[in-house]
N, C-alpha and C positions, 0 to 999 in steps of 0.2 A: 698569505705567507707570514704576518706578524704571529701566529702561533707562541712562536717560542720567548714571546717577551714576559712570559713569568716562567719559563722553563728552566731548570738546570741540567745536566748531564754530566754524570763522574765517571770517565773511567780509570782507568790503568796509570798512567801516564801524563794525563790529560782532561782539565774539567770546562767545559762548555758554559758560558755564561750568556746572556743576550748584554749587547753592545751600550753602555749609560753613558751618561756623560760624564763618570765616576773615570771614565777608562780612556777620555779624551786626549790629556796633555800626554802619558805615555807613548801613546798613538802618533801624536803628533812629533815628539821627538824622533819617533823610529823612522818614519817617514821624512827627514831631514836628511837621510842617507842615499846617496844616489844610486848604490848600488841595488837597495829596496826601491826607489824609484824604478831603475832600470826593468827589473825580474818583474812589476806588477804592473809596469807599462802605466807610472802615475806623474801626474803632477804637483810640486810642490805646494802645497795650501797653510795659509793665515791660520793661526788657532779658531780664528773666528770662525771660519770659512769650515772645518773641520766640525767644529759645532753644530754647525748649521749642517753638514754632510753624514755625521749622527744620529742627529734628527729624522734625516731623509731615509736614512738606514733603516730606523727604527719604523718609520709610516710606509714607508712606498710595500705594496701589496704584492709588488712584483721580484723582493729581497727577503732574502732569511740570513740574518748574518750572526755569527755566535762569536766572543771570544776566548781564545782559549789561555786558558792559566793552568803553569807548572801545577798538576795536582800535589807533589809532594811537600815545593811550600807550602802551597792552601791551604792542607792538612796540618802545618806545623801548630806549634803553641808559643806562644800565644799568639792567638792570630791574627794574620798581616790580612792589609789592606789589599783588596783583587790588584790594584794597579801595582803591586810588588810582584806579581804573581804572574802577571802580565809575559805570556811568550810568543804568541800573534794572534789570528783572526781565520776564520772559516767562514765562505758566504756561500749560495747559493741566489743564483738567478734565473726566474722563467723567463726567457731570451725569446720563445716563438710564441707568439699569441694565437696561434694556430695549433699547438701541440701543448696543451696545462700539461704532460707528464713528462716532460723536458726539463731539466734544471743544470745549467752551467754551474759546475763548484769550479771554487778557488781556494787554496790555502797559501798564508802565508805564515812561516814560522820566521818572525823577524828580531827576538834576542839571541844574540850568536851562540851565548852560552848551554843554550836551549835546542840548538840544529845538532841533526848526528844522531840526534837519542830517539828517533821513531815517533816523535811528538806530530809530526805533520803525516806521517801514516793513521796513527792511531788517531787525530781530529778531523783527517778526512772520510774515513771508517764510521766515526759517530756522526758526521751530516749525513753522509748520504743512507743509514740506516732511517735514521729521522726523517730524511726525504722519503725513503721508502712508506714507513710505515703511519707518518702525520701528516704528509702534503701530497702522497698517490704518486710519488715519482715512478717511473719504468724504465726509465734514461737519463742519462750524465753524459755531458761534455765538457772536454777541459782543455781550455786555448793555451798553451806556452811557450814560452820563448825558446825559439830553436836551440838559444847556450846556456839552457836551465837544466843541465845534464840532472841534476838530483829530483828536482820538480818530474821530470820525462822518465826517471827509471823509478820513482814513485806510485807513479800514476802506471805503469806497467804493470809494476806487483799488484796492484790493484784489480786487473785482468782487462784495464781498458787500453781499447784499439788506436793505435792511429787508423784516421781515416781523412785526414788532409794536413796540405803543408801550405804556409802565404809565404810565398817570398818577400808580397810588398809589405806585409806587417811581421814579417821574421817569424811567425809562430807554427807550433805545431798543435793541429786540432786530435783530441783523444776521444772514444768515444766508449760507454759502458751499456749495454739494452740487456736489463734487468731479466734473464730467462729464471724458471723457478729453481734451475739448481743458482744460479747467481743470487737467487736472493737466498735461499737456505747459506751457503757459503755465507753469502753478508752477515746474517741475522745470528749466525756461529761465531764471527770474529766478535758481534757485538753482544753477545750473550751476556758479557760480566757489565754491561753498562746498568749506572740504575742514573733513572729520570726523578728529580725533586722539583718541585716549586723553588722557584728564583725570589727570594727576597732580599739581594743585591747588599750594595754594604760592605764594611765588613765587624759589625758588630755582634752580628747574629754567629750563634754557634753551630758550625755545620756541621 
């Protein structure tokens, strides 16, 4: 699953980076909000600790995490630092050790200024293409909070199913099985994406 740690992904709205510890303290601040706590079912974490859960992000075999930055600052001049640019996170997890073509995504789009604008459509669009076509995916599932109404009618336009509900953990499970016209669909939404080498930073001119 570490694939994408020289990866980049631009599209429309939205450019994909893998997770550095360039991107930490921003991270860390947004996750100070209970409200973001509440939607991602987290708990609060030490900068240290977050560090250290970075790291984990980045090695464990079993994660694909990318984040996502406003492409229209990225693009500005002169150019800012990713962590300006910073508007949340996309992951992917293989959850069943019994099924490799399984991958639970998560989006969170957690700058406020930044929700409303399609950002978390369009960087769920680009994981799970990249699942598709770099890590053999053929299913999606996405646990959410029963009172994530935006997250729930997201992941609808997306064309996945409910297919269960926990009362005891309040969520509703979604599910997407990749048939060939789903992925033609997919592979159409994602058509204007281009894939670059990740050289991280912000020095480099992109």
């Amino acid at each position: 699953m570490r694939l994408n740690q020289n990866t980049l992904l631009l599209g429309k709205k939205v450019v994909l980076v893998p997770y550095t510890s360039e991107h930490v303290p921003r991270y860390h601040e947004w996750m100070k909000s209970e409200e973001l706590q509440r939607l991602t079912a987290s708990e609060p974490l030490t900068l240290e600790q977050e560090y250290a859960m970075q790291c984990s992000w980045r090695e464990d075999a079993d994660k694909c995490t990318f984040i996502v930055l406003d492409a229209e600052k990225w693009q500005a001049q002169p150019v800012p630092t990713e962590e300006s640019c910073m508007a949340g996170d996309v992951n992917l997890f293989l959850t069943d050790v019994e099924d490799p073509t399984l991958g639970e995504i998560e989006v969170m789009i957690a700058e406020p200024s930044c929700r409303g604008q399609g950002f978390g459509t369009e960087a769920a669009l680009l994981m799970m293409s990249y699942g598709v076509t770099k890590l053999g995916l053929t299913k999606f599932e996405a646990k959410i909070g029963q009172g994530n109404e935006p997250s729930i009618r997201m992941f609808q336009k997306l064309h996945f199913k409910q297919v269960a509900v926990s009362s005891i953990f309040q969520e509703v499970t979604f599910r997407l099985t990749m048939s060939e016209a789903e992925r033609q669909w997919l592979l159409e939404q994602t058509s204007h994406v281009e894939e670059k080498p990740y050289r991280g930073g912000s020095t480099e001119p992109h």
